[in-house]
MIDOSE-1310 file (N, C-alpha, C; in nm, 2 decimals, decimal comma, always signed):
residues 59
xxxx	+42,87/+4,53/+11,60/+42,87/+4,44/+11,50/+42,99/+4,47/+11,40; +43,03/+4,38/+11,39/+43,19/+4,38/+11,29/+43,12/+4,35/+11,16; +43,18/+4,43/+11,00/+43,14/+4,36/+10,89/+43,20/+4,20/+10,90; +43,27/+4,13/+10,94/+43,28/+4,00/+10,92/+43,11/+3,94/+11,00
xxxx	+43,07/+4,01/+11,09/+42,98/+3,88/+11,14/+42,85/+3,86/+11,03; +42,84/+3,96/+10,91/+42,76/+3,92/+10,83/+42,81/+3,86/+10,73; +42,75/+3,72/+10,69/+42,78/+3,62/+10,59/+42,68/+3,67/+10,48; +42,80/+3,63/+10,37/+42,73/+3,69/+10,26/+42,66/+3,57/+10,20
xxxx	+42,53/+3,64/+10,17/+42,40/+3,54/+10,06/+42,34/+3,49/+10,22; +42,37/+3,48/+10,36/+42,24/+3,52/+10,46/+42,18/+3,63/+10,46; +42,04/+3,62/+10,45/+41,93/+3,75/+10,46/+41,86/+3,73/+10,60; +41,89/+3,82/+10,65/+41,75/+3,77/+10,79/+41,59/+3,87/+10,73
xxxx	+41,55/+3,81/+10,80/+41,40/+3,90/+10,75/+41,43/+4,09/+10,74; +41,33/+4,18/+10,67/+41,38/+4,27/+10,71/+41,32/+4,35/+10,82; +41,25/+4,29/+10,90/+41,18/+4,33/+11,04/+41,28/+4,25/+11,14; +41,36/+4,15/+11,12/+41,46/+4,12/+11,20/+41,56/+4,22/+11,20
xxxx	+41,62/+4,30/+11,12/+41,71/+4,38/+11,08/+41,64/+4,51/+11,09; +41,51/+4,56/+11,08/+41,49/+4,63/+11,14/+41,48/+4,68/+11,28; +41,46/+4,58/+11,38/+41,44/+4,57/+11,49/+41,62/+4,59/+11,53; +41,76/+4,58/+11,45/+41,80/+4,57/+11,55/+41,89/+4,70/+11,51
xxxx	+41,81/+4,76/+11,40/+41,87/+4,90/+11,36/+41,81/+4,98/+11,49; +41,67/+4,99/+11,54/+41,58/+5,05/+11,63/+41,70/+5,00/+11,77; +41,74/+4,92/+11,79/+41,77/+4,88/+11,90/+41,91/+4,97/+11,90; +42,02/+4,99/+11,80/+42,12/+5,07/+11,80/+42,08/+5,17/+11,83
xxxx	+42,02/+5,27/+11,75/+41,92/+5,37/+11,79/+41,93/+5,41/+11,92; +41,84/+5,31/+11,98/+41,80/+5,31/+12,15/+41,99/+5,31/+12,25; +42,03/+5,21/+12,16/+42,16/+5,22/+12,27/+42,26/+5,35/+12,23; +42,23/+5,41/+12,11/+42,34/+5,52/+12,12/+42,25/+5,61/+12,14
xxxx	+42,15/+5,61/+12,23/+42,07/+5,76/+12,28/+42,02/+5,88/+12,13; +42,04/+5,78/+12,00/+41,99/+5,90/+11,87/+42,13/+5,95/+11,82; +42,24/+5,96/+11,92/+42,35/+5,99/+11,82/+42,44/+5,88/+11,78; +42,49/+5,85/+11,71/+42,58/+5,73/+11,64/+42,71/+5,79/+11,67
xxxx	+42,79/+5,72/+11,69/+42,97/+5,70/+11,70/+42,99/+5,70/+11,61; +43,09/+5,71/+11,49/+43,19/+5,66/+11,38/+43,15/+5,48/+11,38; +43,19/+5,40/+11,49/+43,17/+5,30/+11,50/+43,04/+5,29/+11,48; +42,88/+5,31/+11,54/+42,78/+5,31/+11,56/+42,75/+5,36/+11,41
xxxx	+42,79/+5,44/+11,33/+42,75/+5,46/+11,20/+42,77/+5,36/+11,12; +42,87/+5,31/+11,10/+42,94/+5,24/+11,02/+42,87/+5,06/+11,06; +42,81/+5,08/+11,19/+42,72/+4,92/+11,20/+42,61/+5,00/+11,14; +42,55/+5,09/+11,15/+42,41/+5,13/+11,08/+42,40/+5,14/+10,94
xxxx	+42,51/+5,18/+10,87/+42,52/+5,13/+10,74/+42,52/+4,99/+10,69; +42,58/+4,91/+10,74/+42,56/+4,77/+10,69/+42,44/+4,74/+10,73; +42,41/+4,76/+10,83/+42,26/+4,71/+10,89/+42,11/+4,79/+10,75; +42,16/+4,86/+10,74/+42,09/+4,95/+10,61/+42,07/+4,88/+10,48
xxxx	+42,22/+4,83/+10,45/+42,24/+4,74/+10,39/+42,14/+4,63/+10,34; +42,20/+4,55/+10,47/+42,13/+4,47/+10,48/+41,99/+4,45/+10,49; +41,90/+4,53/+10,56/+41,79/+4,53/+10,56/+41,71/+4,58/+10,40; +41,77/+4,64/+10,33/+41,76/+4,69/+10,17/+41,74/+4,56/+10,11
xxxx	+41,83/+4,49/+10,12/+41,88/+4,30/+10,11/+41,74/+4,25/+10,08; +41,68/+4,25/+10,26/+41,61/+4,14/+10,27/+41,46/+4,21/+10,24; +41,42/+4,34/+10,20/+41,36/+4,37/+10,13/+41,35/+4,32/+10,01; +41,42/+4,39/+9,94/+41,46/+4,24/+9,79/+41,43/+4,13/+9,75
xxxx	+41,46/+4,07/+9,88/+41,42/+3,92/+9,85/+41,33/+3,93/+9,88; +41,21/+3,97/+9,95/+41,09/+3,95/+9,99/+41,03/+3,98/+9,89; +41,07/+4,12/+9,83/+40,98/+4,17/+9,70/+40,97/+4,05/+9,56; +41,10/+3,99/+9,57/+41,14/+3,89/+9,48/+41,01/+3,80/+9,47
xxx	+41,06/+3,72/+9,62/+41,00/+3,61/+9,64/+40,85/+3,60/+9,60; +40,77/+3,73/+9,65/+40,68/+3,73/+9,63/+40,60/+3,75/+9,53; +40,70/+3,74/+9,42/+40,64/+3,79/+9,30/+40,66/+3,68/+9,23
């Protein structure tokens, strides 16, 4: 995942975004690349995000 493919002010759920942190995970065998870190960060990010709004929303 390149930072341009995330648009900013889109939130996907954060079980959407969790699921595809779990899925890097699974494809880099538990250790991360430079590259593979650097998608886990944003994905971190992001999933923090759509926490937020949920917490928001719900309140």
């Amino acid at each position: 995942m390149s930072p341009d493919s995330l648009l900013p002010g889109s939130v996907r759920s954060a079980a959407a975004v969790n699921e595809q942190i779990r899925a890097l995970w699974l494809r880099a065998g538990g250790t991360l690349s430079a590259q593979e870190r650097a998608e886990y960060e944003l994905l971190v990010v992001e999933w923090a995000e759509a926490i937020r709004a949920a917490v928001i929303e719900a309140a």
